[in-house]
C-alpha positions in Angstrom: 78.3 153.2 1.8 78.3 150.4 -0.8 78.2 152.8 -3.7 81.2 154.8 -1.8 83.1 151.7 -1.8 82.6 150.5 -5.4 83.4 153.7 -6.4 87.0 153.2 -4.9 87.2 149.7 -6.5 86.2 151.4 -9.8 89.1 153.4 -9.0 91.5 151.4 -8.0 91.0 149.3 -11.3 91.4 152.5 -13.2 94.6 153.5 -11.7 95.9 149.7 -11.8 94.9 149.7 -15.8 95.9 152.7 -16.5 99.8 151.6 -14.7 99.5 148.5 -16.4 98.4 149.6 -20.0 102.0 150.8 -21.4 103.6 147.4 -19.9 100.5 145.1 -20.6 100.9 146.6 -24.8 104.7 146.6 -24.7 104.5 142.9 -23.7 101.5 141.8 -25.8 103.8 143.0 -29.1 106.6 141.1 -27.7 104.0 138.1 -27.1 103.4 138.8 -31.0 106.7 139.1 -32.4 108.4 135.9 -30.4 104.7 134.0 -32.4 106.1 135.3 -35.5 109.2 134.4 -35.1 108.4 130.8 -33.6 106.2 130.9 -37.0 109.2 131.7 -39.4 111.7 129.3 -37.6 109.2 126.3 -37.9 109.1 127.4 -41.8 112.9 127.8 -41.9 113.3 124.4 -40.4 110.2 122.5 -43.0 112.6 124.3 -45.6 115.9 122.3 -44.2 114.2 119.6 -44.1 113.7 119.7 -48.2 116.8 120.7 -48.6 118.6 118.0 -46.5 116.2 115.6 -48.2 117.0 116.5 -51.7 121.0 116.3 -51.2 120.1 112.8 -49.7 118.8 112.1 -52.8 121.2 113.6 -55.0 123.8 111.5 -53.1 122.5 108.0 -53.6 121.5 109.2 -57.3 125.4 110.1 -57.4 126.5 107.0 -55.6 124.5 104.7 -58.3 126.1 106.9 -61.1 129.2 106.0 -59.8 128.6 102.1 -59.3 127.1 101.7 -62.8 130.4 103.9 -63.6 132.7 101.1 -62.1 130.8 98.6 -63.8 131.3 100.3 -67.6 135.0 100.2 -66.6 135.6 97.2 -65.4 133.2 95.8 -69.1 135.2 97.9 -71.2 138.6 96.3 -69.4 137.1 93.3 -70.0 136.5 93.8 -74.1 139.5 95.4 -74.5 141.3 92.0 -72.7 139.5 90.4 -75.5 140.1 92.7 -78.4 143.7 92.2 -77.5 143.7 88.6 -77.6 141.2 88.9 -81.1 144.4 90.4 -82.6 146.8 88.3 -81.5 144.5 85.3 -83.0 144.1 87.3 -86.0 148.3 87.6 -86.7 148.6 83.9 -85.7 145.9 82.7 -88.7 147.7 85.3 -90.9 151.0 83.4 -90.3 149.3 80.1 -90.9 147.2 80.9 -93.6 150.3 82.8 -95.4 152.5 79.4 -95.0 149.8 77.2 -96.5 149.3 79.6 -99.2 152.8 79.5 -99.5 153.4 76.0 -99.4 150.3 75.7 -102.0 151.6 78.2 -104.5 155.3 76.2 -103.7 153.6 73.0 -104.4 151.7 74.6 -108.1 154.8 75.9 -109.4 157.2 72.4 -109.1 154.4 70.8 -110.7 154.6 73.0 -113.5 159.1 73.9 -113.5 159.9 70.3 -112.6 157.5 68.0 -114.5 155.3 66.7 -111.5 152.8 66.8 -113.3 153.8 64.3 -115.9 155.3 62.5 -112.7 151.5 62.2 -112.2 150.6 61.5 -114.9 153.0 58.5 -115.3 151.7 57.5 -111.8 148.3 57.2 -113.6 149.0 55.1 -116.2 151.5 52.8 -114.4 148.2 52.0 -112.4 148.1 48.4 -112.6 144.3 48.2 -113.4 141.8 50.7 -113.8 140.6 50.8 -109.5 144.1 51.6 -109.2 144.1 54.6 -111.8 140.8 55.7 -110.2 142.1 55.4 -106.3 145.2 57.0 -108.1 143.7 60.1 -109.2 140.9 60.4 -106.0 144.6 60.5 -103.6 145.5 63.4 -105.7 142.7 65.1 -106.2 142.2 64.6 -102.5 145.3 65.7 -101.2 144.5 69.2 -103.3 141.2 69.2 -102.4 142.9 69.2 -98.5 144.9 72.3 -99.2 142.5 74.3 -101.2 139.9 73.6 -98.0 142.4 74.2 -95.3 142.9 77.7 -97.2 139.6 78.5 -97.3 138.0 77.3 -93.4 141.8 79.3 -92.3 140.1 82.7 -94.3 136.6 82.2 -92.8 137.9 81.7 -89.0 140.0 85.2 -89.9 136.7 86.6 -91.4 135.2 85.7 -88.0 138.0 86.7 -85.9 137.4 90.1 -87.7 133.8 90.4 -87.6 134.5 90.0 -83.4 136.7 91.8 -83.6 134.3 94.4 -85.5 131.9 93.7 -82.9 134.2 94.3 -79.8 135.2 97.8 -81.2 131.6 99.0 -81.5 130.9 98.1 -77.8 134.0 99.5 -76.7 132.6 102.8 -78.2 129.0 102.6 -77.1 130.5 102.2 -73.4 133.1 105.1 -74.3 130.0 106.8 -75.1 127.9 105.6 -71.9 131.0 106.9 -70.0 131.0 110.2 -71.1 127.0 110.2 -70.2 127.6 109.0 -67.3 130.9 111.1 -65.9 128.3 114.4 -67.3 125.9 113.3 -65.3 128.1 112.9 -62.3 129.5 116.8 -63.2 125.2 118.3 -63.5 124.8 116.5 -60.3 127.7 117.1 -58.1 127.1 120.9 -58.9 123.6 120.7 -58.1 124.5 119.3 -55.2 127.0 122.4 -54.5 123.9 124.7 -55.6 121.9 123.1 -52.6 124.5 122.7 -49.8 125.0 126.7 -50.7 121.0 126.9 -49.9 121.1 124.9 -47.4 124.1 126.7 -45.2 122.0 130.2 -46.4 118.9 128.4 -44.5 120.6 127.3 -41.7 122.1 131.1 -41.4 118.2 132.1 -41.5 117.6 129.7 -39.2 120.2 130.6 -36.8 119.5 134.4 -37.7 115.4 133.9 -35.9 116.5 131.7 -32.9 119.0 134.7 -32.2 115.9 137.3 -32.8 113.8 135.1 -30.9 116.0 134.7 -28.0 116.9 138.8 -28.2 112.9 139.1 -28.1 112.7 136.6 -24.9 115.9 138.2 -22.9 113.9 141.8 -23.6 110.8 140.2 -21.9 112.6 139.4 -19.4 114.2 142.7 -18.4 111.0 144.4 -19.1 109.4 141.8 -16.6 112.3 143.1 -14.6 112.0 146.8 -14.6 108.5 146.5 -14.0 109.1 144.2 -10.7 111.7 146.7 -9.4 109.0 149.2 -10.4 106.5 147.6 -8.7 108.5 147.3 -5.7 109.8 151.3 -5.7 106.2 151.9 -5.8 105.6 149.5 -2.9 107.7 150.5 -0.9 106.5 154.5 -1.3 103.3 153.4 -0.8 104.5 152.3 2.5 106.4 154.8 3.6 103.1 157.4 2.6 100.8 155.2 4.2 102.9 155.1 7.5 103.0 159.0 7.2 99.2 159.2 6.9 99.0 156.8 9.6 100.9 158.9 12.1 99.1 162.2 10.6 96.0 160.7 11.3 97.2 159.2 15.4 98.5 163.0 15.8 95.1 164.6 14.6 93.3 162.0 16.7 94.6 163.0 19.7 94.7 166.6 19.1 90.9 166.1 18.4 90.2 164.3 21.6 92.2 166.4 23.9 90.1 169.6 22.5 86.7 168.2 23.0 87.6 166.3 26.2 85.8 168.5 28.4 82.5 168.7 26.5 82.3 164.7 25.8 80.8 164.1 29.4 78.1 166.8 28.3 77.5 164.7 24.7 77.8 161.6 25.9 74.2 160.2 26.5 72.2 162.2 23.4 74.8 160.6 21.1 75.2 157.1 22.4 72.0 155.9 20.1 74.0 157.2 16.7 77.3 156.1 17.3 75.7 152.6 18.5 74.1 152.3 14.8 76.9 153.5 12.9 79.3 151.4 14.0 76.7 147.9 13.5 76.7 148.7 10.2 80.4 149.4 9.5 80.7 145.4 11.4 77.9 144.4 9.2 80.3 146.0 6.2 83.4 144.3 7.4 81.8 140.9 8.0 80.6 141.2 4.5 83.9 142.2 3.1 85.3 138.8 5.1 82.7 137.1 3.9 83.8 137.8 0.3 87.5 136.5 1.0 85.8 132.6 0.6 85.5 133.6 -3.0 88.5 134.9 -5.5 87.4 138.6 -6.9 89.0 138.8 -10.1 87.8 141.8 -11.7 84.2 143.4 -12.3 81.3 140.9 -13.0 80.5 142.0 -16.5 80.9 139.5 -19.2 83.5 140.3 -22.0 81.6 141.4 -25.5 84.6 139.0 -27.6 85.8 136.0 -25.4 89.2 135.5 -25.9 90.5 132.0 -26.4 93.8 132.0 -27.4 95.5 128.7 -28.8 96.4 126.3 -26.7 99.8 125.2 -27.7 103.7 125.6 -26.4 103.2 129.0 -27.8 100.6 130.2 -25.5 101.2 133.4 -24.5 100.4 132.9 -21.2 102.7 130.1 -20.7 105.7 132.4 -22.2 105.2 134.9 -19.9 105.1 132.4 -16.7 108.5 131.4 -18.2 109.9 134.8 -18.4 108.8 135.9 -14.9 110.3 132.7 -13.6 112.9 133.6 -15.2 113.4 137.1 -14.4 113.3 135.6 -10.9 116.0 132.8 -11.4 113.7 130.3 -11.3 113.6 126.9 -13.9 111.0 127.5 -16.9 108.2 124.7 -16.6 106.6 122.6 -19.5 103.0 122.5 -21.2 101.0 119.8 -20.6 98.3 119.3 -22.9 96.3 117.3 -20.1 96.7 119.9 -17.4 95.2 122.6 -20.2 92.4 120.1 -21.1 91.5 119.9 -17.2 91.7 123.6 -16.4 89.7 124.5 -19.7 86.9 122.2 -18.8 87.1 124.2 -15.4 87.1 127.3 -17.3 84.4 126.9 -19.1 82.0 125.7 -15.7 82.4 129.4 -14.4 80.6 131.5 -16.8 79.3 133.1 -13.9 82.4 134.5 -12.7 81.8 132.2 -9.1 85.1 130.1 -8.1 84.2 126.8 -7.1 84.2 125.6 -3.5 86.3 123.0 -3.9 89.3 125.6 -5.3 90.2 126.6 -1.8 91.4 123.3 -0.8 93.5 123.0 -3.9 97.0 124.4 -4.4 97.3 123.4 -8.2 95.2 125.6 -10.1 95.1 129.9 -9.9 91.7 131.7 -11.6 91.2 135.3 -13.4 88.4 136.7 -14.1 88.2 139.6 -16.6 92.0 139.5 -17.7 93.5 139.4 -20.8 95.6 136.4 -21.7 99.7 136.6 -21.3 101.6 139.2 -19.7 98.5 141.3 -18.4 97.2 138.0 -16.2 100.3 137.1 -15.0 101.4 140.1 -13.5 98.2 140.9 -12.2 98.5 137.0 -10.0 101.9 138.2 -9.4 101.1 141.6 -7.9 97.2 139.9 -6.2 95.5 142.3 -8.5 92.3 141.9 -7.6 93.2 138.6 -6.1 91.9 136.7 -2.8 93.7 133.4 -1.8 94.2 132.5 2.1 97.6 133.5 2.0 97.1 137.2 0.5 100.3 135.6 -1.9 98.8 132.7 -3.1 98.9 133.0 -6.8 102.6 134.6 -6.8 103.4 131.7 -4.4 102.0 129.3 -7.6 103.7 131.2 -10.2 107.2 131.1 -8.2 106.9 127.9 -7.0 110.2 126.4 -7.3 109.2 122.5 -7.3 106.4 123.5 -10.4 107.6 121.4 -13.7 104.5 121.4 -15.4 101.6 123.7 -16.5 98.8 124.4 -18.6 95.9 127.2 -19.2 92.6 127.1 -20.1 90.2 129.9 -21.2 86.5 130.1 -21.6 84.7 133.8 -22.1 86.2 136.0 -19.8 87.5 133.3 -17.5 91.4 132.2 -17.2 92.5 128.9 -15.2 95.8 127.6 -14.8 96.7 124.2 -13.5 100.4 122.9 -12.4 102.0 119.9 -11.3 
């Protein structure tokens, strides 16, 4: 009788799997393609981040270009101010170094056209004593002396003036020069600035281009998860009606059954009592054992899996993604991770390498187990549909997954074992 009935669990798997299988693939290379594209968006975003990092710094490099621009304007106002005022100093010594030249040349010739000089020399000798003839000549000599000096500093301050001037003009062209640096500077940088906001708008189009796949990828999750539901249901629902058919086959056959052997039961009766009387303590003794195994949640077969599978245990979980879409698909809020609610079912996972659920799980309406199941779509469907499943309820893990006032989740795996805890 056992072997009878673990042969019709064997089967029962087999035609669950082999329901499942198309869906179970079709969903584990969605699961695949939303990882690569949650891989190429984080890239796409490190790569804006560059980006928007160098223009920053091409901006304040252009900004300082631009300050230390204003500042080689404002100096080259400031020495051409003063280059200005150089040559109007300039044509004021001219004018008063031409007059005294003038007035010097003026003074040579009436010494020599009008006798001056013997005017002089008379003014010599009519010295009344030798100290006079010598303070005589020294007023003179003192009074050319004067002229011939003021000529001369008048010629050095307009070599000075000159050599500033000199001076100015070379700075004026070294910042001319700086200028022209600078402004080409300014040009290389304002187009490499160009260059990037072009690669930036081309990343942010990527960007833009995987969320769209991404989301395309989630919304065909979600009508898959849909189809499959409505599927489910159909299926259901035949199962129903086909069951309520046998059902009534079986009720009609019963009573044809009795009503031909009524009159030969009175005849049977006593020879047969001892049979039936041991068949039917071991069918209770079956039942009691198959209420007996409702305290524990059957998951699958017993055998351990040859490669433990231990996905990672992130936001990207496929698991997690798949909770989401079948919330979802059933208008329901999409719940969190939380890293402390995957550290606690983990360590949980990892305590029932046995395949036994703990005693204290049937007080607890937090956490769901799965024994045997593969990670994402496969083990969510198969809590949603009680594959396999015990829980008081008979809907206990779809009630979890559903559960409208859930926020927060997380999954843990160890070998063969999945547990998820909410909050």
């Amino acid at each position: 009788m056992k072997n009878k009935k673990l042969s019709l669990l064997l089967v029962s798997m087999m035609t669950v799997a082999g329901t499942l299988a198309p869906i179970t693939s079709l969903a584990e290379t969605t699961d695949k393609k939303i990882e690569q594209q949650d891989k190429e968006i984080s890239a796409l975003k490190e790569k804006q981040k560059s980006v928007a990092s160098q223009i920053t710094a091409l901006e304040e490099e252009i900004s300082s270009i631009y300050d230390e621009g204003i500042s080689l304007s404002k100096e080259k106002t400031a020495l051409k101010n003063e280059s200005e005022q150089l040559k109007k100093d300039i044509a004021a010594l001219d004018v008063r170094i031409n007059k005294r030249t003038e007035a010097i040349q003026k003074q040579g010739r009436n010494v020599q056209v009008n006798g001056q000089g013997t005017q002089i020399l008379d003014m010599i000798l009519n010295s009344e004593s030798i100290s006079d003839a010598v303070g005589r000549v020294q007023a003179i000599s003192s009074i050319l002396t004067a002229n011939n000096d003021l000529v001369k500093q008048q010629k050095e301050d307009k070599k000075l003036v000159e050599t500033k001037k000199t001076n100015i003009q070379t700075n004026l062209t070294a910042i001319e020069e700086a200028a022209k640096q600078l402004e080409q500077e300014q040009e290389n940088l304002v187009a490499k600035q160009a260059d990037l906001n072009v690669l930036k708008a081309e990343v942010d189009s990527e960007t833009s281009g995987a969320e769209n796949s991404k989301n395309a990828l989630l919304k065909q999750q979600q009508e898959a998860l849909k189809a499959q539901l409505a599927k489910e249901t159909k299926k259901k629902e035949v199962k129903k009606v086909e069951t309520a058919k046998t059902e009534e086959t079986k009720t009609d056959t019963s009573t044809t059954t009795e009503k031909a052997t009524a009159p030969s039961e009175t005849v049977t009766e006593t020879p047969t009592a001892p049979s039936n009387t041991g068949e039917t303590n071991e069918s209770t003794g079956n039942t009691n054992g198959g209420n007996n195994s409702n305290n524990q949640e059957s998951t699958g077969p017993t055998e351990k899996p040859e490669k433990p599978v231990e996905p990672p245990v992130t936001s990207g979980d496929a698991t997690f993604q798949a909770l989401n879409a079948l919330r979802a698909a059933h208008g329901l809020s999409p719940v969190s991770w939380d890293a402390g609610l995957a550290a606690a079912a983990s360590s949980r996972a990892s305590i029932m390498q046995d395949f036994q659920v703990p005693s204290d799980h049937w007080n607890r309406g937090d956490e769901v187990i799965a024994f045997m199941f593969a990670p994402g779509n496969s083990v969510i469907m198969a809590w949603y549909n009680e594959t396999n499943m015990t829980s008081p309820s008979g809907t206990g893990h779809r009630d979890w997954e559903l559960n409208p006032g859930m926020t927060r989740v997380g999954f843990g795996y160890a070998g063969g074992v999945i547990v998820g805890h909410s909050a």
